[in-house]
C-alpha positions in Angstrom: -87.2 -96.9 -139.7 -90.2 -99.2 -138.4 -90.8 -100.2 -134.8 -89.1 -103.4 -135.0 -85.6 -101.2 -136.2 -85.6 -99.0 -133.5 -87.0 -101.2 -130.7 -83.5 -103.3 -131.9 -82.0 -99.8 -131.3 -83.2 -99.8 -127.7 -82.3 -103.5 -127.0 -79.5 -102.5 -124.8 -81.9 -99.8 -122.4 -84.6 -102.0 -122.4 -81.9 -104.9 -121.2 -80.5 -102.2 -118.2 -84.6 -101.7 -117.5 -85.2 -105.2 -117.4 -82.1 -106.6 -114.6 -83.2 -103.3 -112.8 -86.6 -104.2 -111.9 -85.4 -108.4 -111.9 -83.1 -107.4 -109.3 -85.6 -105.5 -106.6 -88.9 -107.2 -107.1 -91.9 -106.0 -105.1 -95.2 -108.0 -103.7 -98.7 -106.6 -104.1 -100.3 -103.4 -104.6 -97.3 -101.5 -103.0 -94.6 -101.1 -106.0 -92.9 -97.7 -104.6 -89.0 -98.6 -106.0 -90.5 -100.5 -109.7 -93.0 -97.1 -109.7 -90.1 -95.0 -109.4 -87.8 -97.2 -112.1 -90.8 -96.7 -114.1 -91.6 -93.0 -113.9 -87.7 -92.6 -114.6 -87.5 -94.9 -117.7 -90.4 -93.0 -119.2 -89.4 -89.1 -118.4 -88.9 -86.4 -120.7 -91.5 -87.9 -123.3 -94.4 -86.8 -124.2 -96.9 -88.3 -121.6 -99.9 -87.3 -119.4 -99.4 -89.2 -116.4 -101.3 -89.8 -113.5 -100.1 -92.1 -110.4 -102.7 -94.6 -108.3 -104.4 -93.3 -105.2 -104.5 -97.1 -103.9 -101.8 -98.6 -105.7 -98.6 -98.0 -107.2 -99.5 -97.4 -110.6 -98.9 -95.9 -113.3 -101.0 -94.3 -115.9 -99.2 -92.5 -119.3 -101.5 -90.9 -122.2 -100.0 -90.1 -125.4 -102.0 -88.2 -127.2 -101.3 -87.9 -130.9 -100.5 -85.1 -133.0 -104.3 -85.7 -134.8 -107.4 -86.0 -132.8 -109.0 -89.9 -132.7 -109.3 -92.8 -130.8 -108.0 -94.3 -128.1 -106.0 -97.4 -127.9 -104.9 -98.8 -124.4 -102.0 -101.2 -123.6 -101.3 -103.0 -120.2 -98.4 -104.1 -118.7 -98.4 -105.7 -115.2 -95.5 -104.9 -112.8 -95.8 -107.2 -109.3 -93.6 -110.1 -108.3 -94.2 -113.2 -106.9 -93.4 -114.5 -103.0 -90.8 -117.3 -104.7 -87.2 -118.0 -103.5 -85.1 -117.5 -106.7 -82.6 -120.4 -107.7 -81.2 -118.7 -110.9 -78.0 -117.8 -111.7 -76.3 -114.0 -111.5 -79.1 -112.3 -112.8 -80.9 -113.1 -109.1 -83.5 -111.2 -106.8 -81.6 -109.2 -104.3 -84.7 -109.9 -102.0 -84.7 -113.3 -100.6 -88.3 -114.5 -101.0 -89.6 -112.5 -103.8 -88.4 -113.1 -107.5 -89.8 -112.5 -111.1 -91.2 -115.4 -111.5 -93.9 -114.6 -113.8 -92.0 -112.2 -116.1 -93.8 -109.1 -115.0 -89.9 -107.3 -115.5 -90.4 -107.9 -119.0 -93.5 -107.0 -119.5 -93.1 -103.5 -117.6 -90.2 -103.1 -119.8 -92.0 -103.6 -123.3 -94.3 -101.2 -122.1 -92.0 -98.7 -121.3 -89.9 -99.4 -124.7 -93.3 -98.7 -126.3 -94.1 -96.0 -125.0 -90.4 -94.5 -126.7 -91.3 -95.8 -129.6 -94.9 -94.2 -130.1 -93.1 -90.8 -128.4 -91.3 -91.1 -131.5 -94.3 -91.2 -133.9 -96.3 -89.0 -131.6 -96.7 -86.9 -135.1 -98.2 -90.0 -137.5 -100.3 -90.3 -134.5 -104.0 -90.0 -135.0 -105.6 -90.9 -131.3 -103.9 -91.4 -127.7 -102.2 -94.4 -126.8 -103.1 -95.4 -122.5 -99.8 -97.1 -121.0 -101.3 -98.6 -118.3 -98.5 -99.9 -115.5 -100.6 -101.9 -113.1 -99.5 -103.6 -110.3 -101.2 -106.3 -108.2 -102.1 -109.2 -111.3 -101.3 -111.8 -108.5 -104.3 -111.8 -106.9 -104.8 -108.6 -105.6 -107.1 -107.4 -108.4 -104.6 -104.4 -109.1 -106.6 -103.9 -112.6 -110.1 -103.9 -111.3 -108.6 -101.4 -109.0 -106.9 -99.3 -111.7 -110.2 -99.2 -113.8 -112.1 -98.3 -110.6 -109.4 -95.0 -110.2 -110.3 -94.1 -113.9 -107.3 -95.7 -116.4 -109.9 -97.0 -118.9 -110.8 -93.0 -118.9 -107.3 -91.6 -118.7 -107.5 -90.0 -122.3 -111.0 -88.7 -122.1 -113.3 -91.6 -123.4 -112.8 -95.7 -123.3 -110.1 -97.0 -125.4 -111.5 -99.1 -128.6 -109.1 -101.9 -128.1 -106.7 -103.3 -125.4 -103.8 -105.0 -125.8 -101.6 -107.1 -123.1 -98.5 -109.2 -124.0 -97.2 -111.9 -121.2 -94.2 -114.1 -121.8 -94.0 -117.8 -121.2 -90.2 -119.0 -119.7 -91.9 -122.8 -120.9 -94.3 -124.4 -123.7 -93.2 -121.6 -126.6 -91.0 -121.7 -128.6 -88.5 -117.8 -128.2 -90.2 -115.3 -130.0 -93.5 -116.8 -130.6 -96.7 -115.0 -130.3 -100.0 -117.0 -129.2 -103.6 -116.2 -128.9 -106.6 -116.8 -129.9 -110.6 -115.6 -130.2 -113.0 -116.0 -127.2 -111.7 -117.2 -123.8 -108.3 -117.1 -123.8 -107.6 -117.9 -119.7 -109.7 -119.4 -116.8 -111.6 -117.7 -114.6 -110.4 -118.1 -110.8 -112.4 -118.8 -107.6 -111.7 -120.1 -103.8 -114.1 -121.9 -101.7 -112.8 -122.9 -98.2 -114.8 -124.8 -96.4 -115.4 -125.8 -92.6 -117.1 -128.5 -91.6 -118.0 -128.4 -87.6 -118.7 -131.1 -85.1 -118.1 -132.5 -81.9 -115.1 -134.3 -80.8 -114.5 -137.4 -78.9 -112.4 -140.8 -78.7 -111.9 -142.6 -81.1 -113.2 -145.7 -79.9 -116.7 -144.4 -79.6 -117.5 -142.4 -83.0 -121.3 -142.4 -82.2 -120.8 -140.1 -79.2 -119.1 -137.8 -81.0 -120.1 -135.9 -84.3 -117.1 -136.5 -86.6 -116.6 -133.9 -89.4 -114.0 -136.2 -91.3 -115.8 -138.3 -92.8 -118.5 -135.8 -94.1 -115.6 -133.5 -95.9 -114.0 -136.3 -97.2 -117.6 -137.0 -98.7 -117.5 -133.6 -99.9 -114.2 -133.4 -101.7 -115.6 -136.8 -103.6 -118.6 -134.9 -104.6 -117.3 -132.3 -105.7 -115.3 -134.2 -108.5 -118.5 -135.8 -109.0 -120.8 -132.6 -109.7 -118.3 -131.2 -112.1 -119.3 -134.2 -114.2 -122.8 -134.1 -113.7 -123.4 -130.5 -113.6 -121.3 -129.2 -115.9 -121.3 -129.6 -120.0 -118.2 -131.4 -121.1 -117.4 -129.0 -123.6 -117.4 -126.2 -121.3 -115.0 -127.7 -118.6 -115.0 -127.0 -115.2 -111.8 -127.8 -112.9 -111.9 -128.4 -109.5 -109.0 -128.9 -107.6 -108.6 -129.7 -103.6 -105.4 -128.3 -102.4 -105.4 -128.3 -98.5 -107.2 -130.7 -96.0 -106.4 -130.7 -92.8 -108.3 -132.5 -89.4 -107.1 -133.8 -86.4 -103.8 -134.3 -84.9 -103.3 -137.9 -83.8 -105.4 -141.0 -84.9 -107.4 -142.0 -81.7 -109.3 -138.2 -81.2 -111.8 -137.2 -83.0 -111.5 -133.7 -84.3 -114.3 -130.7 -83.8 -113.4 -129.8 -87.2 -112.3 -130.7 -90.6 -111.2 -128.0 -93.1 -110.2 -128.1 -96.9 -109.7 -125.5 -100.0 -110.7 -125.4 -103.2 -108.9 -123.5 -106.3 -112.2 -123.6 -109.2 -111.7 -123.0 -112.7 -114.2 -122.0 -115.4 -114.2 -121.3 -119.0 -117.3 -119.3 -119.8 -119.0 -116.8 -117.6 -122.2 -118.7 -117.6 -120.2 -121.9 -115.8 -118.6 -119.5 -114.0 -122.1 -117.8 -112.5 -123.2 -121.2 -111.3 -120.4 -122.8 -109.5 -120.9 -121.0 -106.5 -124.8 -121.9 -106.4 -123.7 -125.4 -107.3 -120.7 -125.7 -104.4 -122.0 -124.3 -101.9 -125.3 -125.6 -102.0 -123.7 -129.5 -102.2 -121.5 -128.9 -99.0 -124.2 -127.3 -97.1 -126.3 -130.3 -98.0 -124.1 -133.1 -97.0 -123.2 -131.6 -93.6 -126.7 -131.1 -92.5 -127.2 -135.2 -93.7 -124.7 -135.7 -91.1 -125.9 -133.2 -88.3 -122.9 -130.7 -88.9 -122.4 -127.4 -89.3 -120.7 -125.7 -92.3 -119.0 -122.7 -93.6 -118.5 -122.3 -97.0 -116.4 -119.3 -97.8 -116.9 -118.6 -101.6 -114.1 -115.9 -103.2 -114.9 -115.1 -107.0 -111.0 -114.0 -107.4 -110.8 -113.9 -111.5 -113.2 -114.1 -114.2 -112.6 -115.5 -117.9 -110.0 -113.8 -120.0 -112.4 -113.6 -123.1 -110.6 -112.6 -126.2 -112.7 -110.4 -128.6 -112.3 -112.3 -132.1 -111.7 -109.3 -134.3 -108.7 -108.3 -131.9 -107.2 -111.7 -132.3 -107.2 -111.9 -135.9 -105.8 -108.6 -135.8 -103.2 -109.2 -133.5 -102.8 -112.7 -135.5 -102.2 -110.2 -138.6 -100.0 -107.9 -137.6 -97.8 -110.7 -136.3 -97.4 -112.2 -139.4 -96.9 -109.2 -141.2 -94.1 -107.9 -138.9 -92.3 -110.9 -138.4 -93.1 -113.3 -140.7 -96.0 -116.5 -140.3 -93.8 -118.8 -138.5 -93.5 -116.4 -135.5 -97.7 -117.0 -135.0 -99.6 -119.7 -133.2 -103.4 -119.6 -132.7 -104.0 -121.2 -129.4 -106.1 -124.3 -130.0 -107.5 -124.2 -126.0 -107.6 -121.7 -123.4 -104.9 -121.2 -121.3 -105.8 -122.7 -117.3 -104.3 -120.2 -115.8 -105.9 -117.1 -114.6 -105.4 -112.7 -115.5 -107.1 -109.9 -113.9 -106.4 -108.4 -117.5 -110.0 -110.2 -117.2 -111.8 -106.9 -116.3 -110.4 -105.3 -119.2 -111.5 -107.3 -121.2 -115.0 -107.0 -119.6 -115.1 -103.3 -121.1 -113.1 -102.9 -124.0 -112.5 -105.3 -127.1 -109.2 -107.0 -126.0 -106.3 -109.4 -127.0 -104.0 -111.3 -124.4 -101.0 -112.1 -126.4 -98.6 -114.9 -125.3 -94.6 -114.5 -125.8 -92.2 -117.3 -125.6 -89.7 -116.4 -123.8 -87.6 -119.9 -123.0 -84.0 -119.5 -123.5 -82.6 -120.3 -126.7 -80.4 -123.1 -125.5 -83.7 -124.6 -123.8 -86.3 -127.0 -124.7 -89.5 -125.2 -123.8 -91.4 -128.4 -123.4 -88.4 -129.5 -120.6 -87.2 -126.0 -119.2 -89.5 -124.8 -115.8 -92.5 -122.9 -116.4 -93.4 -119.6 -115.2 -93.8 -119.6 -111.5 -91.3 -122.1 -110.5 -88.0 -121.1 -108.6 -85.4 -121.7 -111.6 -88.3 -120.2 -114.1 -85.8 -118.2 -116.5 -86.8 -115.6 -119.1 -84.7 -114.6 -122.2 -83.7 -111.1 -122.5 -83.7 -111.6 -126.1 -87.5 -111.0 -127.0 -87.9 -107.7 -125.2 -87.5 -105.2 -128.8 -89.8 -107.2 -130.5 -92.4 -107.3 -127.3 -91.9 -103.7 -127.3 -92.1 -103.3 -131.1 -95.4 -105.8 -131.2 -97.4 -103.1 -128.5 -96.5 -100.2 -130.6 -97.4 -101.5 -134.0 -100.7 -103.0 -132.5 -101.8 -99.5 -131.1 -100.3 -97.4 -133.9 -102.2 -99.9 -136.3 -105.1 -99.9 -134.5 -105.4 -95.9 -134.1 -104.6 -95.6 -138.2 -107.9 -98.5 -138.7 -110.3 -97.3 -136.7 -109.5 -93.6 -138.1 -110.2 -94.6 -141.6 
């Protein structure tokens, strides 16, 4: 029986696995109750697992009846701080909901990790399930790889794999990906401009710091143009500004935030020369002070080619070529999968996951409030990790 077969087999567990973890969502690094779910939905196989000193995570090592390699797949496990508007199959905690479909993706894993169990004998290599939480900006992988995962089986994996389902833009059951950089890198810069209040009426005894961050936020648009190539895009977006609080005082200070993305690690080296350096430059024209608080959250999701053509491959082959797209652009969102990526030869695999009865270019995309995921996809999620690491194992053993 292949994977696909008995994944189908397990649609119905993976289902009960799935509305478990939708139902009790959890923030952060702190997973205790979707640790637990996990650790029960993966007992009694054959596994080596170790559990996070700073995190709730989850490390599994199957190690195959042959000596070889090591192939490692991720699933991510947090929740997001979203009020849920779906229907009965609704967060029990009011504020926190699956937006993002990390309940499927926790489930594939687990499903996989049955399915390899099953083949632990055709196995030549370990398989690493890593359960990471923290992807929503709490850099729960770099943390993972700091506490030894990429090490779990006794040397570093030779690929990585990490599925994530889309509840917009894909068709159900499509896979995505491509070579080279796959999602944005992430940064932050808030900055505070400082200056001396006063009346309105009289501007030149004061030292106004709106009208210098105002200047900034233009610039900034403007360097992206000037500093950056075109064909490797930078995005700049002001989110927040806020000064004052009523239109005849001047304010001592003016502050705004950034959200910066990058496509290549060299762009993504010099934006914070290039950002902070222009602020700091225009306050001190205007006899201000400035703070310019730089965060490097995320770097570039860079796809290693070979592992995209593979995954690309084994796509087709399982399920046939119209169930494959290669991704003609980067995605603009951000993964901390990122750091994996940084040490192993990786693929980050897209999903659709829109309901059937949906149009994926009209239904709400993942982090919304009425983002819905179908259940629908999760045997073949759990079917595609297995076949990619039991593939992978049997081609590097060759």
């Amino acid at each position: 029986m292949s994977f696909r077969e008995s994944a189908a087999d397990m649609r119905d567990e993976l289902v009960r696995l799935r509305h478990a973890l939708h139902r009790e969502p959890e923030l952060g690094l702190d997973l205790p109750r979707t640790q637990e779910k996990v650790l029960e939905a993966i007992s009694g196989l054959p596994l080596d697992v170790r559990l996070g000193e700073k995190l709730s995570s989850v490390t599994a090592v199957l190690r195959g009846a042959r000596p070889g390699p090591t192939v490692l797949l991720r699933g991510d496990m947090d929740a997001l701080p979203v009020s849920e508007r779906a229907g009965e199959l609704a967060s029990r905690f009011e504020g926190r909901m699956h937006a993002c479909g990390h309940d499927l993706h926790t489930t594939m894993l687990a499903g996989a990790a049955h399915l390899l169990s099953g083949r632990r004998d055709r196995l030549a290599g370990n398989v690493v399930f890593m359960f990471q939480p923290g992807e929503e900006g709490h850099d729960g992988a770099k943390i993972m790889i700091d506490e030894g995962t990429l090490d779990a089986a006794g040397e570093r994996p030779v690929a990585a794999y990490a599925l994530h389902v889309t509840s917009a833009m894909l068709p159900q059951g499509t896979f995505l990906t491509k070579g080279g950089p796959m999602m944005s890198a992430i940064d932050e810069l808030v900055v505070t401009v400082r200056g001396a209040g006063g009346h309105g009426s009289a501007p030149h005894r004061a030292k106004d710091p709106v009208p210098a961050a105002c200047e900034m936020v233009l610039a900034l648009q403007t360097m992206v143009t000037r500093s950056f190539d075109v064909f490797d895009p930078v995005v700049v977006t002001v989110g927040s500004f806020h000064a004052g609080t009523v239109s005849n005082v001047i304010p001592e200070e003016a502050r705004f935030a950034v959200t910066i993305r990058s496509f290549s690690p060299a762009a993504h080296e010099r934006l914070q020369e290039r950002t902070v350096a222009l602020v700091r430059g225009i306050a001190a024209a205007h006899g201000l002070d400035v703070e310019a608080d730089y965060r490097a959250i995320y770097p570039v999701t860079v796809n290693d080619g070979a592992e995209a053509d593979f995954v690309a491959e084994t796509v087709r082959e399982v399920y046939g070529e119209q169930r494959f797209l290669r991704a003609a652009n980067p995605f603009t969102g951000s993964e901390d999968f990122s750091y994996v990526c940084d040490q192993v030869p990786s693929a980050f695999v897209a999903l659709g996951a829109c309901p059937s009865d949906r149009d994926p270019e009209k239904a709400a995309y993942n982090h919304a409030p009425d983002a819905e995921f179908d259940d629908a996809v999760l045997p073949d999620g759990a079917a595609l990790y297995a076949e990619l690491a039991a593939r992978r194992l049997e081609t590097a053993t060759v």
